[in-house]
TIMIZA-150322 format. One record per residue: x negated, y, z of N, C-alpha, C in turn. Coordinates in steps of 0.2 Angstrom, whole numbers, plus 5000, padded with zeros to 4 digits. Example, Ala and Ser with C-alpha at 12.3 -4.5 7.8 and 13.67 -1.06 7.14 Angstrom:
BEGIN
493449725039493849785039493449845039/493649895035493249955036493650005039/
% end
This chain:
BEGIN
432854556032433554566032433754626028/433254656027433654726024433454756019/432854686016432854686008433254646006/433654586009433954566007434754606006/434854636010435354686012435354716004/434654756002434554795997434854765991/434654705990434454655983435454635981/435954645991436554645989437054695985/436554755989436954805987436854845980/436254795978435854825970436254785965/436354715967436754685964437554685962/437754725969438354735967438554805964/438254865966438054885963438054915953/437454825952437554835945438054815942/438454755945439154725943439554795943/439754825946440054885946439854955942/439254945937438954975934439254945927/439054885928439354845919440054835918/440554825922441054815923441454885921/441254945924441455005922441155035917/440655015912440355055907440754995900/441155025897441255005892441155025885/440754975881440455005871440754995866/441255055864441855015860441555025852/441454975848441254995842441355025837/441455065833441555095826442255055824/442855095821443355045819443655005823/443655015828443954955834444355005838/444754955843445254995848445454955854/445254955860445354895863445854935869/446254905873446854895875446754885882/446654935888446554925894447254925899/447254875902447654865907447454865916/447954915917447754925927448354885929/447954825932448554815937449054755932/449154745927449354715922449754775921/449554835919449954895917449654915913/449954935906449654965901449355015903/448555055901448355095906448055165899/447855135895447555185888447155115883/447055175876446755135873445955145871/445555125870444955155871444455155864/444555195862444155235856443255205854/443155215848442455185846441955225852/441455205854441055245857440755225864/440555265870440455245877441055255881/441355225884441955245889441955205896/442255225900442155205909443055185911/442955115915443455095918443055085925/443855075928443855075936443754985938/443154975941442954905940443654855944/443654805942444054775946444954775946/444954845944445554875945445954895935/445454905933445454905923445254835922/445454805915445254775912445454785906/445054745899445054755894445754695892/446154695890446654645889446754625880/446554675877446554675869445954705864/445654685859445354695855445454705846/445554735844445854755839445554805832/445454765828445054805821445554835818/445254925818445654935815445354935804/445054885804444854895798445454865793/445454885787445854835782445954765783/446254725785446254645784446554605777/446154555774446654525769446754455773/447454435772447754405774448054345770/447854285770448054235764448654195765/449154215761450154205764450054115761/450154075765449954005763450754005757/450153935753450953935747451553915750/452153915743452653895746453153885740/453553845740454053835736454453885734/454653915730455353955730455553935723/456253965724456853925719457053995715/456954015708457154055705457854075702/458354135700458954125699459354095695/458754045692458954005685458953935688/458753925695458753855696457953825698/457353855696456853825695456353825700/456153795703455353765709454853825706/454553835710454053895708453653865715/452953865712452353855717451953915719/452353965724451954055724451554055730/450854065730450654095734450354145733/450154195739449654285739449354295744/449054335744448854375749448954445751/448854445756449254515760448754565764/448754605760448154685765448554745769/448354735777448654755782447954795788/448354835790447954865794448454905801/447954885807448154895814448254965815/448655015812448755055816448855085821/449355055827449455075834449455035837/448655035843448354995846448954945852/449355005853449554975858450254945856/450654945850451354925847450954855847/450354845841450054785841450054735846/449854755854449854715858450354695862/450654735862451454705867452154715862/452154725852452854725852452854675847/452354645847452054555843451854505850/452054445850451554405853450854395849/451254365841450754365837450954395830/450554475831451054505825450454465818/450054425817449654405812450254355807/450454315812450954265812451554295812/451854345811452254395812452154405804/451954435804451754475793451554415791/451554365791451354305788452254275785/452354265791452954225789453454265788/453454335787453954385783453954395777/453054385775452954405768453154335766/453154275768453354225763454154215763/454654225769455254255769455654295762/455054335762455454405759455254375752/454554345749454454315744454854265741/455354225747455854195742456454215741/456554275746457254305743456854355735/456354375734456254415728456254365722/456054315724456054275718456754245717/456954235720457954215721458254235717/458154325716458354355714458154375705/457554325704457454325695457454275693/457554275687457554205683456654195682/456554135679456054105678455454175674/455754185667455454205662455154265665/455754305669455654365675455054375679/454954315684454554315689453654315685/453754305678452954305675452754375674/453454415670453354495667453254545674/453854515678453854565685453354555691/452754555691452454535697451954625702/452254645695452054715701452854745703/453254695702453954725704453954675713/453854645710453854575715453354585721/452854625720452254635725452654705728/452754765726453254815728453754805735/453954765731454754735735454454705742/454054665741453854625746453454695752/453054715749452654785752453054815757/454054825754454054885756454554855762/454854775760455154735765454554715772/454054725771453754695775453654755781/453454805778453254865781453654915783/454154895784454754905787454854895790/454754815795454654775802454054765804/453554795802452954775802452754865808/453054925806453154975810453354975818/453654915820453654915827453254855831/452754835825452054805828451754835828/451354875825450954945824450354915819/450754885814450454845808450554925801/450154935797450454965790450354915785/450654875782450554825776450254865771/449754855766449554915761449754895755/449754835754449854785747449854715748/450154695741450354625742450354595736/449854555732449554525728449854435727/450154415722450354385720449754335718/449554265720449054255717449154175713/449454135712449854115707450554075708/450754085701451554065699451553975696/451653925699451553865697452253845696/452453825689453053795688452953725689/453653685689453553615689453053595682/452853525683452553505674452653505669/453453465669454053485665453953545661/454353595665454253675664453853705661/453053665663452553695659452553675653/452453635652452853565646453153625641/453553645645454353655639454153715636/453853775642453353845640452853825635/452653775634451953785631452353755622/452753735622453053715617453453775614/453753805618453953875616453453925613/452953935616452453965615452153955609/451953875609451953855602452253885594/453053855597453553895593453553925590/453553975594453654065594452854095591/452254065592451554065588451854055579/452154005581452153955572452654005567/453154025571453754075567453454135565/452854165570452554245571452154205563/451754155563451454125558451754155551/452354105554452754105545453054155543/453154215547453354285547452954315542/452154305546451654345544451654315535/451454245534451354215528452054265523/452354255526453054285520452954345520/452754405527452654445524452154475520/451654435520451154435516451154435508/451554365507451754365498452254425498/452654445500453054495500452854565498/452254575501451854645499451454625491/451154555494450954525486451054535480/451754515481452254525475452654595474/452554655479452654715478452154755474/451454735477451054755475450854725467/450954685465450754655460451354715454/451854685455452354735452452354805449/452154845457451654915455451454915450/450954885452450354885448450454885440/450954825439451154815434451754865431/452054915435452254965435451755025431/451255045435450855075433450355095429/450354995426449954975421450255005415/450955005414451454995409451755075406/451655125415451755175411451055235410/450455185412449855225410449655205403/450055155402449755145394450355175388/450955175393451455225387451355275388/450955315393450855375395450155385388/449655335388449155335383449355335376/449955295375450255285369450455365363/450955395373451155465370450755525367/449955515372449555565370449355555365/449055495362448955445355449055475351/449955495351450355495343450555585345/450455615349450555675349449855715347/449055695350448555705345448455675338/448755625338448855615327449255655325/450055685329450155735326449855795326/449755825332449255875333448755905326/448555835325447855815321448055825313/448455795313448955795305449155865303/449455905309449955965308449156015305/448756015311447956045308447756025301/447855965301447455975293447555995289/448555965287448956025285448956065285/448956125290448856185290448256205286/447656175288446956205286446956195277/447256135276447356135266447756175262/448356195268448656235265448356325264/448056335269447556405271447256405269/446756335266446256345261446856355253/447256325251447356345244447656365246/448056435250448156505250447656535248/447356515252446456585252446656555244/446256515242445756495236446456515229/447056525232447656545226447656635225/447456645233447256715235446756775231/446256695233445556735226445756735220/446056685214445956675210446456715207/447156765211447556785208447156865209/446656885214446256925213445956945209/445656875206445056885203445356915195/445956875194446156875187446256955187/446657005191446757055193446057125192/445557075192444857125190444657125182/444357165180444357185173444057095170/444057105164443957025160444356955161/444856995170445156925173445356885166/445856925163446356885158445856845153/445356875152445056815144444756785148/444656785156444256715156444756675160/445256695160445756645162446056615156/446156635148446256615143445656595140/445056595140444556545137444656465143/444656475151444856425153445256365153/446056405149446556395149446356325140/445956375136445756335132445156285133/444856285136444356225138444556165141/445156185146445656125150445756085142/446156135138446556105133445956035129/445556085126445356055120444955985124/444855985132444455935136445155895138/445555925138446255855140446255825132/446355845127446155825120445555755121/445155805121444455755120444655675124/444755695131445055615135445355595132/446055605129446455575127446155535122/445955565118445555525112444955485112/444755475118444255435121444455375122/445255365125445455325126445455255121/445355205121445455155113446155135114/446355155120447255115123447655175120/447455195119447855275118447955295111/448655295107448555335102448755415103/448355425098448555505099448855525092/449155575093449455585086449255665084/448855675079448555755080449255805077/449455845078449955885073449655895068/449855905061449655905055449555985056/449956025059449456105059449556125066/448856125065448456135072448756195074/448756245069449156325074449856305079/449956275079450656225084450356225092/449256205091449256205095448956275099/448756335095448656365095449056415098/449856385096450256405099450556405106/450356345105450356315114450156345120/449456375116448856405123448956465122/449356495118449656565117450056575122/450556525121451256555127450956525134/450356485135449956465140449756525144/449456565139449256625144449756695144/450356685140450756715142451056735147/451256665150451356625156450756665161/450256655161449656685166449556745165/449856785160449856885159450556885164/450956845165451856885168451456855174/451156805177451056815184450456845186/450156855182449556925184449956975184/450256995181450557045181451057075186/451456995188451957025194451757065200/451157035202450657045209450857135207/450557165201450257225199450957265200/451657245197452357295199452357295204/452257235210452457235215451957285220/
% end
């Protein structure tokens, strides 16, 4: 009798041991009620409730959840069907808003964010809802998270996960696209011959004035070249007019400018007479020409002579 007695009271006992020790995990928060009266919330770790009299009524992660918003129709402000669905990342803040100011706050952010996703889309035209979709995720974020504070939910983001038009629609995009490809094409091609033909031009610009530019230096080194030569022939017979009117100037100058005077003579004679085309006609007195080479060097005494007054 009073092991059995034992075996009762080891039993009850341990039910009153397990019933009161409670092991709340990491990232969790569970939700005791005394009495069906809200009583505390119970943090990760070991914690004790009153057997019989506590119970655990709620269990709740507070880790991140992603949450997948089923698709849905929405109509854009151009008139057009749009196939949107997303997904939504939320997390449990306050243990205890969670359990009593939702029945079911899951189902609560679910059917808000798709709510709010047809008023945002309502609100664009077709072209818009492609270019806008972090404006589109924003909106929905901040509309959500705004009713989502008196569940003790925090919405973190809201990820649009595709835009499906009618077939049609895609149809008609895809021909625009085309389009707008084939124009960007003929733009490029045009502006292509366009540089082509500027460029050609240049060139021919530059071909035209590098060879007039060569033509210039051409004919300003011929004359350069010319005005030099000239100079140099006329420098040499200064000099060489230079010496000879020296030379004459030095003692014997004069007879040997009149015996030369007479060599030219009697050797232009001699050619002429050489000639078989050529008559010559001699003067009948020679002192005639004697007279000649006379006032010859007459002529070569008053300009030797000048230099000497001067």
């Amino acid at each position: 009798m009073d092991v059995a007695l034992a075996v009762i009271v080891f039993v009850v006992a341990l039910i009153f041991i397990v019933r009161s020790i409670k092991v709340v995990p990491q990232q969790s928060a569970w939700v005791v009620e005394r009495l069906g009266k809200y009583q505390a919330t119970l943090g990760p770790g070991l914690n004790f409730l009153v057997p019989f009299v506590d119970r655990v009524a709620y269990r709740h992660s507070l880790k991140e959840i992603p949450l997948d918003v089923p698709s849905q129709v929405c109509i854009t402000r151009d008139n057009t069907q749009l196939q949107v669905d997303g997904i939504l990342y939320f997390q449990v803040t306050d243990p205890m808003r969670a359990s009593y100011g939702s029945s079911n706050y899951i189902m609560a952010v679910t059917q808000l964010a798709q709510t709010s996703l047809r008023s945002v889309i309502g609100k664009l035209e077709l072209d818009k809802t492609f270019e806008e979709r972090d404006t589109i995720n924003h909106s929905i974020v901040t509309a959500i998270d705004e009713a989502a504070l008196n569940w003790g939910v925090k919405v973190l983001r809201y990820e649009i996960k595709d835009l499906t038009p009618p077939k049609d629609i895609l149809h008609a995009m895809q021909q625009q696209i085309t389009a707008e490809r084939e124009k960007r094409g003929l733009i490029a091609a045009s502006e292509g011959k366009r540089q082509e033909q500027i460029n050609l031009a240049e060139g021919q610009r530059q071909a035209f004035i590098a060879k007039s530019e060569g033509e210039k230096q051409a004919q300003i080194n011929n004359a350069q070249g010319e005005a030099a030569a000239i100079t140099s022939v006329a420098e040499a017979t200064a000099d060489a007019i230079s010496r000879i009117a020296a030379a004459i100037r030095q003692p014997g100058g004069i007879e040997a400018v009149q015996l030369r005077v007479a060599e030219k003579a009697v050797d232009s004679y001699g050619r002429v007479a050489a000639d078989a085309n050529t008559t010559l006609i001699v003067p009948s007195n020679m002192t005639e020409v004697s007279a000649l080479i006379t006032s010859a060097m007459k002529m070569v005494q008053v300009g030797g002579a000048t230099p000497t007054n001067r």
